[in-house]
C-alpha positions in Angstrom: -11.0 -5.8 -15.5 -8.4 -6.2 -18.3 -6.3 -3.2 -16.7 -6.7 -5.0 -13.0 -5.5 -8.3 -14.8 -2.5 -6.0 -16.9 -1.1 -4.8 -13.5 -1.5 -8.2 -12.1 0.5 -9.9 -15.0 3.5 -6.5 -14.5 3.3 -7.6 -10.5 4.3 -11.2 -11.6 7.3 -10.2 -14.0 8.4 -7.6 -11.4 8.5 -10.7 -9.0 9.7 -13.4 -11.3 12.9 -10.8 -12.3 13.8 -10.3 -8.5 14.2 -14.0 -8.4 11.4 -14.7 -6.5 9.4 -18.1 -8.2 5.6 -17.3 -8.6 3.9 -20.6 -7.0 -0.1 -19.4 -7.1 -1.9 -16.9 -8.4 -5.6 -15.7 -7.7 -5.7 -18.2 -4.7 -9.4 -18.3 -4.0 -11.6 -19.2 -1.1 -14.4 -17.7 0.9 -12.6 -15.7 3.2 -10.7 -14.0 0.7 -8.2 -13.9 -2.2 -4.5 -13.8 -2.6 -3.9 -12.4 -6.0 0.1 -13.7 -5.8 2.4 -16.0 -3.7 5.5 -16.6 -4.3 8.7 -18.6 -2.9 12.1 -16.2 -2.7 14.5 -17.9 -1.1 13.0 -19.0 2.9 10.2 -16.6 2.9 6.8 -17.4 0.9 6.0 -13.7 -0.1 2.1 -12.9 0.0 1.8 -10.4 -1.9 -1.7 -8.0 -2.8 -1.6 -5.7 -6.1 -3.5 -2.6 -6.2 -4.8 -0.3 -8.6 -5.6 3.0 -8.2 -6.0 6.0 -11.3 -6.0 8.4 -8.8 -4.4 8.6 -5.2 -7.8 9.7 -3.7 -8.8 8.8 -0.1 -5.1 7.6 0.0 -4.3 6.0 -2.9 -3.5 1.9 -3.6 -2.2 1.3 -0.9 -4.5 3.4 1.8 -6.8 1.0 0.2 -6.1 -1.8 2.5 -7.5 -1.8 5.8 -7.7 -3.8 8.6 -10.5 -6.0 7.4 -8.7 -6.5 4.1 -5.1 -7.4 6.2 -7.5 -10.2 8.6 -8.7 -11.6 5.3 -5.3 -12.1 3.6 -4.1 -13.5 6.5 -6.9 -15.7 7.5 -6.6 -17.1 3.3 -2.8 -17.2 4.2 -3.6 -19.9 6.9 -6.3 -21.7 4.6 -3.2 -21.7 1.7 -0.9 -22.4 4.4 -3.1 -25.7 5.1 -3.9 -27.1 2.0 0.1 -26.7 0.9 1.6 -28.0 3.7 5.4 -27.6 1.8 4.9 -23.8 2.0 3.9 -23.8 5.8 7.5 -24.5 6.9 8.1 -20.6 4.9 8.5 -17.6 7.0 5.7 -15.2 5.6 5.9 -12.1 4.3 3.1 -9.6 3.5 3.6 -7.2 0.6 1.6 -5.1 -1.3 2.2 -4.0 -5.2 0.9 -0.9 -5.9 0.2 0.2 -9.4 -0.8 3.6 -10.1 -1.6 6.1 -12.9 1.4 9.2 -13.0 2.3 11.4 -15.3 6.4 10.2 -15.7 5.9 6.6 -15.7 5.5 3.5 -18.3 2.6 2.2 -20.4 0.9 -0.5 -19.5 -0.1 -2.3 -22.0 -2.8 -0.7 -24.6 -3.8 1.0 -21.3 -4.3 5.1 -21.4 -1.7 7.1 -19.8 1.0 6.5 -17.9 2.1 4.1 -15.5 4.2 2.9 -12.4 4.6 0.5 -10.0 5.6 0.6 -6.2 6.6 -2.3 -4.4 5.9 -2.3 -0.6 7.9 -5.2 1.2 6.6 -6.3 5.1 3.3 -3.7 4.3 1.9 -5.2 7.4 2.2 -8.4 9.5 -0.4 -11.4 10.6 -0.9 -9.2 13.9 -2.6 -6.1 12.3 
């Protein structure tokens, strides 16, 4: 999972340098996972990265259905609980998608070539 953890750590930077301040990472508990939060001004951005090689049966991002959306949102409320200070945050779901093309980046010591979409309000607690 080195590349998983690669896109991960790219997610974070692309975060950090929008001025967003990471406050958890790989937020853990049985309903789910939230592989980044972060505080950016008033909203507390929840925010899923995806990886994808190929855009196959829809790619990153057609990767997240609407089991996956109830579980980020029902570990949302869990996080939401146990950090009270975040709970007064207007949430925002968004999902980083990195994906293998042929005109973008490295990634590390990763093969080929890389880039990285980010998709702000992806869904909402009601979907």
């Amino acid at each position: 999972m080195r590349l998983g953890r690669l896109a991960e750590d790219w997610a974070a930077q692309t975060l950090s340098k929008s001025g967003a301040e990471i406050v958890v990472r790989n937020f853990r508990r049985r309903s789910g996972e939230l592989d980044l939060v972060a505080i950016d001004g008033e909203l507390l951005l929840i925010v899923e990265v995806r990886l994808r090689s190929s855009s196959d049966y829809g790619g990153a991002d057609g990767s997240i259905d609407a089991g996956k959306r109830r579980r980020i949102v029902r570990t949302t409320q869990q996080l939401l609980q146990i950090h009270r200070t975040l709970a007064r945050l207007r949430v925002r779901f968004d999902v980083m998608v990195v994906e293998q093309c042929d005109d973008g980046v490295a990634l590390g010591d990763a093969p080929g070539r890389w880039r990285l979409r980010w998709l702000r309000h992806a869904f909402d607690a009601t979907t």
